[in-house]
C-alpha positions in Angstrom: -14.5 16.9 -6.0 -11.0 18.1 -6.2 -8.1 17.6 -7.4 -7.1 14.0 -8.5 -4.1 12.3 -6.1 -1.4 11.8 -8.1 -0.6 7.9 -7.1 -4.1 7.5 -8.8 -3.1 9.5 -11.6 0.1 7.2 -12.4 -2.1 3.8 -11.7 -4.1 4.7 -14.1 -1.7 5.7 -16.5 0.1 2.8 -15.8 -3.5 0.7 -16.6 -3.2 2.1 -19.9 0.4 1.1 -20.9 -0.7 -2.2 -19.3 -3.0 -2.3 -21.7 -1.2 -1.5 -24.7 1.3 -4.5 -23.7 -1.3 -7.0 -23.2 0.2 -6.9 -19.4 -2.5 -9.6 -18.3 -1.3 -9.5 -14.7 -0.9 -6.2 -14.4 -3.7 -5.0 -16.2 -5.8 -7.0 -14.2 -4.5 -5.5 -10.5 -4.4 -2.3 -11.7 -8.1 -2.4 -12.0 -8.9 -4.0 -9.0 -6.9 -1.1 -7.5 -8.5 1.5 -8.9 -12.0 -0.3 -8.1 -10.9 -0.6 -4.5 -10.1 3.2 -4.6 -13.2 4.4 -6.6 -15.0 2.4 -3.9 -13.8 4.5 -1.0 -14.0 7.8 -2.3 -18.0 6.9 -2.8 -18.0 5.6 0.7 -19.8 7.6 3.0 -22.2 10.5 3.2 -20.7 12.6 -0.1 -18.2 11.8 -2.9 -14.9 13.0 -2.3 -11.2 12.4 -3.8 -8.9 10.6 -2.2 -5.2 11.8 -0.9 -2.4 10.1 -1.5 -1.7 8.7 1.9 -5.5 7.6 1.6 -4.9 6.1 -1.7 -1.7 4.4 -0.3 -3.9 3.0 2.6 -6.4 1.3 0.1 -3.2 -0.6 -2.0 -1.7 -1.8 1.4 -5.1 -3.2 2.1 -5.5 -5.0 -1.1 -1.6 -5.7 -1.0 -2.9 -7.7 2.2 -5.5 -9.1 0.8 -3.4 -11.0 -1.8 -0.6 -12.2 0.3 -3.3 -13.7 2.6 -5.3 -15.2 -0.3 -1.7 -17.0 -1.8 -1.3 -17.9 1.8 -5.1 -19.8 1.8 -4.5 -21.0 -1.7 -1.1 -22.5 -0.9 -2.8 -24.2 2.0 -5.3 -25.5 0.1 -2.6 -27.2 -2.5 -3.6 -24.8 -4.9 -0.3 -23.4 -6.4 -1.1 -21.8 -9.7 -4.2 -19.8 -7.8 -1.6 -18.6 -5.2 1.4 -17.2 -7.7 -1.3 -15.5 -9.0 -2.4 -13.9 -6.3 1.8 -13.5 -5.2 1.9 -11.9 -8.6 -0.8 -9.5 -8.6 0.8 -8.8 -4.7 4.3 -7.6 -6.7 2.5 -5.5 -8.8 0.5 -3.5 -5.4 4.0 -3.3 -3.8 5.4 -1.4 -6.4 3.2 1.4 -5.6 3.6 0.9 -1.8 6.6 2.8 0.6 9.3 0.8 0.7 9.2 -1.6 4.5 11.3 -0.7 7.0 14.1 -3.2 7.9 14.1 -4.1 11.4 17.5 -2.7 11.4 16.1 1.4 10.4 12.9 0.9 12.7 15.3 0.1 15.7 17.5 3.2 14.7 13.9 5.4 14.2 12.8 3.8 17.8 16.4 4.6 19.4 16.7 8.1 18.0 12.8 9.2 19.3 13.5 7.8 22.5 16.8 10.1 22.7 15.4 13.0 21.2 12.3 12.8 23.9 14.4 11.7 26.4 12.4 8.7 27.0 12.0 5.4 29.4 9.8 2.9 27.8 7.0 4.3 30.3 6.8 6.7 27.2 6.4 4.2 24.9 2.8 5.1 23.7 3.7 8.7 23.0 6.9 7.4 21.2 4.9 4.9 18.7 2.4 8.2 18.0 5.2 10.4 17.6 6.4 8.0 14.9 3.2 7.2 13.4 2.8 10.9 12.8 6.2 10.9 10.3 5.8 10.5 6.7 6.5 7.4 5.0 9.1 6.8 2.2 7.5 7.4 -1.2 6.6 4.6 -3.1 9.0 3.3 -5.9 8.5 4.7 -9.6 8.4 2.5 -12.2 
C-alpha cells in the first residue's frame, strides 16, 4: 500500500480533535467515514489505498446516505432521529467540493458547447467532456 490520500489524512486528524472536544456529532461521523473508507480499500481482490477523488466518492455516498435517512425519518415523524442524521450530513459536506449552482453548470454547459462547437446532437460527448474536469476542492476547516 502506498501513500495515504491526504482528505483521509485530515479526517482523521480531524477525528482526533473531535475527540479532544468531546465533539459527539462529529466524532461519531468521522468514524463512520473512515469505516466507509477502510471498507473500500479492502474491497476487492488486494488491499490498496484510496485516492482522493476515491475517497471523495465514498463521503458523497454516505453524505447521501444521511440526507435520505433524515428524509425517511422525517416521514416517519421521527424528528430528533432525522436532525441527527441532517447533522452528521453537515459534517460529510464539509469535506465534499462545493455544488455547483445551476447558474455556473449552465455557464460550464454554454462555454463546452462553444468551445466544441456543438448542437445538442453532441450532447453525450459534452457531459463526458465535463465529467472528465476536476472538481472544486473541498472546504478546509
Amino acid at each position: 500500500m502506498g501513500c495515504v490520500a491526504e482528505l483521509k489524512e485530515r479526517l482523521r486528524a480531524d477525528l482526533n480533535a473531535a475527540m479532544r472536544a468531546r465533539d459527539q456529532v462529529r466524532m461519531r461521523t468521522l468514524r463512520l467515514a473512515l469505516t466507509s473508507i477502510t471498507n473500500e480499500e479492502v474491497a476487492g481482490a488486494s488491499a490498496r489505498d484510496l485516492t482522493d477523488d476515491e475517497v471523495v466518492r465514498v463521503l458523497t455516498r454516505e453524505a447521501r446516505k444521511r440526507r435520505e435517512a433524515a428524509e425517511a425519518f422525517g416521514a416517519a415523524g421521527r424528528s430528533d432521529q432525522a436532525a441527527a442524521e441532517r447533522a452528521e450530513g453537515e459534517v460529510l459536506a464539509g469535506y465534499l467540493p462545493a455544488q455547483l449552482s445551476d447558474d455556473e453548470l449552465a455557464a460550464l454547459v454554454d462555454a463546452a458547447i462553444a468551445e466544441m462547437n456543438a448542437t445538442m446532437d453532441d450532447m453525450e460527448r459534452i457531459l463526458e467532456r465535463q465529467a472528465k474536469r476536476p472538481a472544486a476542492p473541498a472546504a478546509k476547516h
